[in-house]
Backbone as CSV, one residue per row, in Angstrom:
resi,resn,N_x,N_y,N_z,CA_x,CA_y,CA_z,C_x,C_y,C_z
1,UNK,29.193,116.044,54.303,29.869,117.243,53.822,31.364,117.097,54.087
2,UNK,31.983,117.361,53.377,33.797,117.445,52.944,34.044,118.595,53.908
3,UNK,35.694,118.460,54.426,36.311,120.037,54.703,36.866,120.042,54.131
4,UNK,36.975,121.285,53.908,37.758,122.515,52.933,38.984,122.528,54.095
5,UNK,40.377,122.298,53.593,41.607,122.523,54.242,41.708,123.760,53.934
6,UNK,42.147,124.801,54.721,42.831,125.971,54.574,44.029,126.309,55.393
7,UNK,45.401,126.480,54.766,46.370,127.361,55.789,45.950,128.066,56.231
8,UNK,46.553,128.423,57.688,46.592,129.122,58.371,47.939,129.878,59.073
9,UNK,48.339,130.573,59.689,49.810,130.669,60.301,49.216,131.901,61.424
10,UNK,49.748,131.874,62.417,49.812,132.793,63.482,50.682,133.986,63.169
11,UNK,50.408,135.590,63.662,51.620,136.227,62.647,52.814,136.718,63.622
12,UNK,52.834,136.126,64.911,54.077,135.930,65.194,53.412,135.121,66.652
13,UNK,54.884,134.259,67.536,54.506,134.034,68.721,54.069,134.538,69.831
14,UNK,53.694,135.801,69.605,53.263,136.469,70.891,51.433,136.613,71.146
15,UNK,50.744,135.637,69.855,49.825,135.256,69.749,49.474,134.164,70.137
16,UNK,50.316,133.140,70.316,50.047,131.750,70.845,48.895,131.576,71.759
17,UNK,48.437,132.597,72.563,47.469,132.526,73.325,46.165,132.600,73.059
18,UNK,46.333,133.039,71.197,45.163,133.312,70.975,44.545,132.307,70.172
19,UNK,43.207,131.998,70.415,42.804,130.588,69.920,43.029,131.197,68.149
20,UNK,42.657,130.101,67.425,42.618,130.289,66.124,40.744,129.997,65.520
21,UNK,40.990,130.416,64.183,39.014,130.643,64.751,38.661,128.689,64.427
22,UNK,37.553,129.022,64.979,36.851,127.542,65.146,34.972,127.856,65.921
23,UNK,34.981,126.431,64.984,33.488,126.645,65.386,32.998,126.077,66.923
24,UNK,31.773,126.805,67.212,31.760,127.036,68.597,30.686,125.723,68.832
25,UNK,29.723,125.163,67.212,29.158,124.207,67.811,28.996,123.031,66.480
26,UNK,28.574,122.143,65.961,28.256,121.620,65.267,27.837,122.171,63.951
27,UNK,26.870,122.525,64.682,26.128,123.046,62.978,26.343,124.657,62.649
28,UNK,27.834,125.136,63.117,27.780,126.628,62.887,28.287,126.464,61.646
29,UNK,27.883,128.025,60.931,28.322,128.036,59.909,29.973,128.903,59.642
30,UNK,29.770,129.603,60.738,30.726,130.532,60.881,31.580,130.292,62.071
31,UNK,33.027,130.585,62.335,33.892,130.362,63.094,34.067,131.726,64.057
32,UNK,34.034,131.660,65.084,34.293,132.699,66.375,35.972,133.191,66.007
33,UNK,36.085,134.483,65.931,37.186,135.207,66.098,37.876,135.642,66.958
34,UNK,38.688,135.936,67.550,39.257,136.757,69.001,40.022,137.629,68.545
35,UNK,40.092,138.592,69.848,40.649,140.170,69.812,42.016,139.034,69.818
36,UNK,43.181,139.914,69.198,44.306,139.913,69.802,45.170,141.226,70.151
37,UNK,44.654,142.041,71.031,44.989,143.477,71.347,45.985,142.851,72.489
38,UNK,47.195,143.621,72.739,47.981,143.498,73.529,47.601,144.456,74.932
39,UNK,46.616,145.259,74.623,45.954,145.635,76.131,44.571,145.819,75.982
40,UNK,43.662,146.002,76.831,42.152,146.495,76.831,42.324,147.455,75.911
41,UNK,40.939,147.498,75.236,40.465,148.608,74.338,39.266,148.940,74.748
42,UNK,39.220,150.609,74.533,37.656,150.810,74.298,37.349,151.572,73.524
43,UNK,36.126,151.065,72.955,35.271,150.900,71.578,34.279,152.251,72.340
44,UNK,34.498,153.749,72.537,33.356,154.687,72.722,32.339,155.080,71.723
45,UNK,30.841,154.964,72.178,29.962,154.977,71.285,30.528,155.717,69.852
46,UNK,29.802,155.238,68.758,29.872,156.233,67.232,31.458,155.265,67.384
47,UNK,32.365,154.636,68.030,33.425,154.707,67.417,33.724,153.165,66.555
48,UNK,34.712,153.654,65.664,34.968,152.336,64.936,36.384,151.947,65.042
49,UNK,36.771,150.951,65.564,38.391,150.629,65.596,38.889,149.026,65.019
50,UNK,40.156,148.819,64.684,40.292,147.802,63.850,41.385,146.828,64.577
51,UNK,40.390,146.194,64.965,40.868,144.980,65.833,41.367,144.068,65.107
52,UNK,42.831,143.807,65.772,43.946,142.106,65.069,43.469,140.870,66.037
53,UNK,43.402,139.921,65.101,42.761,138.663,65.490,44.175,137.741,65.559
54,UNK,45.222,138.518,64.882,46.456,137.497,65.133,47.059,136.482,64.505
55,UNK,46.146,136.543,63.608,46.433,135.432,62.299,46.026,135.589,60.433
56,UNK,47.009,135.372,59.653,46.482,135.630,58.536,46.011,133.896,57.979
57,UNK,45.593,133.821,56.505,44.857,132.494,55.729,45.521,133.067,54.697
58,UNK,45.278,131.211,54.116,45.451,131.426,52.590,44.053,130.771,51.965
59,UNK,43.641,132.050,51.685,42.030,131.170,51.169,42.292,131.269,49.896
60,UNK,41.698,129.534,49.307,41.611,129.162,48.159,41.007,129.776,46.771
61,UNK,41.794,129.654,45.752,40.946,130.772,44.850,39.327,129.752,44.741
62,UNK,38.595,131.515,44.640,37.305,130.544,43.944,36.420,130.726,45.329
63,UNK,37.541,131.306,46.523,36.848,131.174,47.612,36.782,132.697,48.649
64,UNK,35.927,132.814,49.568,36.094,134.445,49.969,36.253,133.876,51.323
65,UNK,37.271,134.389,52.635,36.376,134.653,53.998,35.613,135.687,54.017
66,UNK,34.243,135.649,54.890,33.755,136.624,55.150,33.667,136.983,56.222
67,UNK,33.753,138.197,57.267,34.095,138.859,58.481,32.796,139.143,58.818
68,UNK,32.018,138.681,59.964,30.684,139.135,60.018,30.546,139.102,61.333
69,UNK,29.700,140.099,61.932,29.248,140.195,63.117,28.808,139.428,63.826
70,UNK,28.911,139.382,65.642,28.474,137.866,66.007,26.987,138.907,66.677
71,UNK,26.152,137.724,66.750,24.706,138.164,67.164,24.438,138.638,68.248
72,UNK,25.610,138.228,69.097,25.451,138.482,70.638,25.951,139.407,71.338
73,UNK,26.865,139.951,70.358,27.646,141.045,70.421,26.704,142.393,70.108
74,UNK,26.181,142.161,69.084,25.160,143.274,68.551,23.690,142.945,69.121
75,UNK,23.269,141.968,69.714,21.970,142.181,70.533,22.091,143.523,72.124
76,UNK,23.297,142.428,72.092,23.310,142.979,73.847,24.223,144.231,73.613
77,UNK,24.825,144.674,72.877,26.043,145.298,72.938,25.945,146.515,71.858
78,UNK,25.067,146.411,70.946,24.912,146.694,69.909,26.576,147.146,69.146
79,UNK,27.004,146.068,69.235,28.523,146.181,68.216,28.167,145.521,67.303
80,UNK,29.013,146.223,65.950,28.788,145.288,64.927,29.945,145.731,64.048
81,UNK,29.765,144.863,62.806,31.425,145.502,61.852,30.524,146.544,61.000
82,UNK,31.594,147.623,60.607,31.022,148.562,59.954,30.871,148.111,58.125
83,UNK,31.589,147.549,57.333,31.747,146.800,56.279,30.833,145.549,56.512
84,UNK,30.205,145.478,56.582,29.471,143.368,56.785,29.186,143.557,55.731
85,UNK,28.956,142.017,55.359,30.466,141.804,55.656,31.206,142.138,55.038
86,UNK,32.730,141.351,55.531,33.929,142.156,55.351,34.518,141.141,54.245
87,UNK,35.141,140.818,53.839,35.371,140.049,52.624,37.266,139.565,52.767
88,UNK,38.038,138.900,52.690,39.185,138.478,52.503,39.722,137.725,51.674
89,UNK,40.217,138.567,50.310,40.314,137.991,48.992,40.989,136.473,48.874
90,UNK,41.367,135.683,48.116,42.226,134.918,48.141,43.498,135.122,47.764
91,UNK,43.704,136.232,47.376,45.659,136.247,47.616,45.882,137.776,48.152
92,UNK,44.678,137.640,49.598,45.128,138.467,50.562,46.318,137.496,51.565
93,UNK,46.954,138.082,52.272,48.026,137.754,52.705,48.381,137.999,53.951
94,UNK,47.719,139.098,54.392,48.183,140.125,55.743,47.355,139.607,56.773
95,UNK,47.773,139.868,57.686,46.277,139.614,59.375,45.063,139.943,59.100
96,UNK,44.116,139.348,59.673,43.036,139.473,59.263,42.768,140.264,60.518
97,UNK,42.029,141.157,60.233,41.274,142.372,61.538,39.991,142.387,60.948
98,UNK,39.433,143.382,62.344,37.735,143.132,62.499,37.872,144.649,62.299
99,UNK,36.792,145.495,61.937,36.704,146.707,61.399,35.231,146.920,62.567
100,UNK,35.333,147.229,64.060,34.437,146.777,64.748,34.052,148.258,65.295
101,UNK,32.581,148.214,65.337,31.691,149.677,65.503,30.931,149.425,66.279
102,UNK,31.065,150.348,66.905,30.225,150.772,68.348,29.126,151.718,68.043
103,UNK,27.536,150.612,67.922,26.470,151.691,67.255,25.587,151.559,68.773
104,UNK,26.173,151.377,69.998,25.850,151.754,70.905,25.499,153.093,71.522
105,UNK,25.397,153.226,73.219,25.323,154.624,73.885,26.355,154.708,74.628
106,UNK,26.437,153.292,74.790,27.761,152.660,76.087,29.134,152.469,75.332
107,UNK,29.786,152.867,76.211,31.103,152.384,75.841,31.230,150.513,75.707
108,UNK,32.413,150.288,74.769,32.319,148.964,75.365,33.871,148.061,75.509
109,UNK,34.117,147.632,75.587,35.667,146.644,76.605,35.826,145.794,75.925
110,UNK,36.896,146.262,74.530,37.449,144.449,74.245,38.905,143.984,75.225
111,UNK,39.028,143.051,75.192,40.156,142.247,76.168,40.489,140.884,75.056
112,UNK,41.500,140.894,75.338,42.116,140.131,75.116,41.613,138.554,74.817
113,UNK,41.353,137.782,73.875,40.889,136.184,73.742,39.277,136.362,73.898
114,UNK,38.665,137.911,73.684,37.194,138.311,73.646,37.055,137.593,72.096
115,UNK,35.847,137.159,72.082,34.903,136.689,70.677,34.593,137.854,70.101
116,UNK,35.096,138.226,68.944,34.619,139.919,68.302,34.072,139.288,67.216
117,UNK,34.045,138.526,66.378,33.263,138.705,65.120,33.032,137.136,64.528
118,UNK,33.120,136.520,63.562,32.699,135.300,63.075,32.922,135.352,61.550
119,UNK,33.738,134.317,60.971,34.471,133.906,59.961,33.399,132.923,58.639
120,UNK,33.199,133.189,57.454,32.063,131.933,57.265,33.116,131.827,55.702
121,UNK,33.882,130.833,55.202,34.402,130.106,53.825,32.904,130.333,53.412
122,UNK,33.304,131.031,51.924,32.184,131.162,50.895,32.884,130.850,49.517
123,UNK,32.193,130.044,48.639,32.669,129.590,47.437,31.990,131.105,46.828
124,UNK,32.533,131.474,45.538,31.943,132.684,44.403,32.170,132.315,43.269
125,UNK,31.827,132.454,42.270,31.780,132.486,40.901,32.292,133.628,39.797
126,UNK,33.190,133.334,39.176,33.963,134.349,38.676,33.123,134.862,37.401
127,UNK,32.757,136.193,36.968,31.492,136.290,35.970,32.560,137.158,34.635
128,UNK,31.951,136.617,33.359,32.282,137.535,32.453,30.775,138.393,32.280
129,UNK,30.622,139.619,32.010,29.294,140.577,31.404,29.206,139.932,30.120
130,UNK,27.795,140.015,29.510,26.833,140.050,28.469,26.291,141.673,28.270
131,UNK,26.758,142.288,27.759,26.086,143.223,27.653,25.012,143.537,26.395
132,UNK,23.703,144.083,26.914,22.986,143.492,26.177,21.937,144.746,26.074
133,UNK,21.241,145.096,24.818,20.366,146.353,25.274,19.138,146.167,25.987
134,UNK,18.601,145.160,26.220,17.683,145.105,27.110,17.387,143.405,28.059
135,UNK,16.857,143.257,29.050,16.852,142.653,29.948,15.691,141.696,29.911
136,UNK,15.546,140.229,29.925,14.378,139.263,29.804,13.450,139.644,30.813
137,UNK,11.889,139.623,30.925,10.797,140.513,31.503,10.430,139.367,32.540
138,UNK,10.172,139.757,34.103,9.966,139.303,35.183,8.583,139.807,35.358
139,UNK,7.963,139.350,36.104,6.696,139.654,37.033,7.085,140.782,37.700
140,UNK,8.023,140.732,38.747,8.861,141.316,39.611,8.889,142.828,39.227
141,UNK,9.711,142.861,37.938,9.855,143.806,36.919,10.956,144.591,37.435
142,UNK,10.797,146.142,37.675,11.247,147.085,38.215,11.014,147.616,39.347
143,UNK,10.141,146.350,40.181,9.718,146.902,41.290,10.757,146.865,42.872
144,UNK,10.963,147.837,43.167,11.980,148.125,44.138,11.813,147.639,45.502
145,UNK,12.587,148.187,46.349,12.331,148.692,47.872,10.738,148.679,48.752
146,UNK,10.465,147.429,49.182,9.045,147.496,49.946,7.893,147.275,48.763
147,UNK,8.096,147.081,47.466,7.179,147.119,46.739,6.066,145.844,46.620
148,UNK,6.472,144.946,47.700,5.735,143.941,47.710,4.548,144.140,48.938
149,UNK,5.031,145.463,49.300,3.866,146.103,50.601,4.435,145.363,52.160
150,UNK,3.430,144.883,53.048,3.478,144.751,54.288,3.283,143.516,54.754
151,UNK,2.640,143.173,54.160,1.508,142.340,54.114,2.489,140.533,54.007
């Protein structure tokens, strides 16, 4: 498998401390994020606040970041992003922040160079519509929500 080069830039030096995202093991798919809050925060249950990570991208057309919750955060912590994911166009431009929710009871403590969320490069496909008066017939059909039962 190829890498995908992407700019990056820090959005000023008073971030230097903060890692830039990267993967945490081999086969991740997604890159670890960090707070870059200039003091402790807290995230009180029901609440949602929008954490700077400290750095903006230039993602390639053709291509999305996506902002997604890390697992460990929302097992133990039950934090998660309120948008999942979160999407970062390609001629977005600005810092990238975490849109991070507390569907906890507990309060909870971000700090500074904390892991809040996880980054994954997604290729998309740009679509023109067909509009058409009716739709080629599936098995599937019209069947919705749970309609495949339990089982």
């Amino acid at each position: 498998m190829s890498a995908l080069t992407i700019r990056i830039s820090r959005i000023s030096p008073s971030v230097s401390d903060i890692p830039l995202p990267q993967y945490a093991t081999e086969g991740a798919a997604g890159m670890d994020l960090y707070a870059a809050v200039t003091e402790e925060l807290v995230v009180q249950p029901g609440e949602t606040k929008l954490i700077p990570t400290g750095f903006s991208v230039e993602v390639p057309p053709g291509y999305e970041a996506q902002i997604r919750p890390r697992s460990g955060l929302a097992a133990k912590n039950q934090m998660g992003i309120l948008n999942s994911p979160g999407t970062i166009d390609s001629d977005y431009r600005g810092e990238v922040k975490v849109i991070l929710t507390n569907f906890g009871k507990n309060a909870f403590l971000v700090k500074r160079g904390d892991r809040i969320a996880q980054m994954v490069i997604s290729s998309y496909a740009k679509i023109t519509w067909n509009e058409v008066d009716s739709l080629n017939e599936t098995r599937r059909g019209e069947g919705g929500f749970g309609h495949t039962g339990m089982k």
